[in-house]
N, C-alpha and C positions, 0 to 999 in steps of 0.2 A: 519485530525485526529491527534494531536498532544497529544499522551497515552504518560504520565508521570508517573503513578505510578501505583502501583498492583492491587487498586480498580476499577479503568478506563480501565484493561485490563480484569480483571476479567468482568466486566462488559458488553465490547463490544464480548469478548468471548462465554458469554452465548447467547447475541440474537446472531452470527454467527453459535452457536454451534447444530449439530445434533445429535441423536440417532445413538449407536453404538451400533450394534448386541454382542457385547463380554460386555457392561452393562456399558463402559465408552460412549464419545464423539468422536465423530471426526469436526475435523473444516477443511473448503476445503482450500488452501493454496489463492488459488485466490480471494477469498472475504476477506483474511486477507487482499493480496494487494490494494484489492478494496475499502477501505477504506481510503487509503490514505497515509500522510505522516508517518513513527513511525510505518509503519510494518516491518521493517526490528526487531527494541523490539519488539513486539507481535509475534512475529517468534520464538527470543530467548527464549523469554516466556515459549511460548510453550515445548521450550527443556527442559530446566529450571525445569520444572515442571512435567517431567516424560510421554509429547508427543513422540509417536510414528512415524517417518515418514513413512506412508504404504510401503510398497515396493513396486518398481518399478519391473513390469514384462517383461522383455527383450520382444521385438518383433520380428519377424524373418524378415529377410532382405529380398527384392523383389529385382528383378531383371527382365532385358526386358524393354519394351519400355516404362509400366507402372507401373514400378517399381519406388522408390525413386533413387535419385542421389545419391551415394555412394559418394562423398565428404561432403556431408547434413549431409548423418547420423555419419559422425566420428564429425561432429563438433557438436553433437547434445549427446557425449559420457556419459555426467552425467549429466540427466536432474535431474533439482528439486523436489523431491516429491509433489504430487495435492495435497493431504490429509495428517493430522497430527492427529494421534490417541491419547485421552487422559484417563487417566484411567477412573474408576468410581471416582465420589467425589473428582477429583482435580479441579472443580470450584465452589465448594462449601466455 
């Protein structure tokens, strides 16, 4: 995927993009990657243009035998947001 300009990202934005209950879109972050080369622009894009990154809901730490490895999760500190909310009508 090599997106050069704003009609090629407008473009591939609408078939990735879903229905969002607040009456914009959301696009999932991973099918932007999944696309290919030139998501790291379609990412920008998205900020660009008044995307949302959902927020990230802290999980609670485990602990015990089946818990996660606490050296994992600090290096796991800021993960990337899944989802990019976009308003209404900014892919129009």
């Amino acid at each position: 995927m090599a997106v050069v300009d704003d009609d090629a990202i407008r473009l591939l934005l609408k078939r990735l993009a879903r229905p969002h209950p607040s009456g914009g879109t959301v696009i999932e972050r991973a099918a932007v990657l999944a696309e290919g080369s030139g998501s790291e622009t379609v990412l920008q894009w998205l900020l660009d243009h008044g995307a949302q990154p959902e927020a990230i809901v802290p999980t609670t730490e485990r602990h015990g035998i089946h818990g996660a490895d606490r050296r994992a999760s600090s290096a796991a500190a800021s993960p990337s947001p899944s989802r990019y909310i976009l308003p209404a009508g900014a892919l129009d």
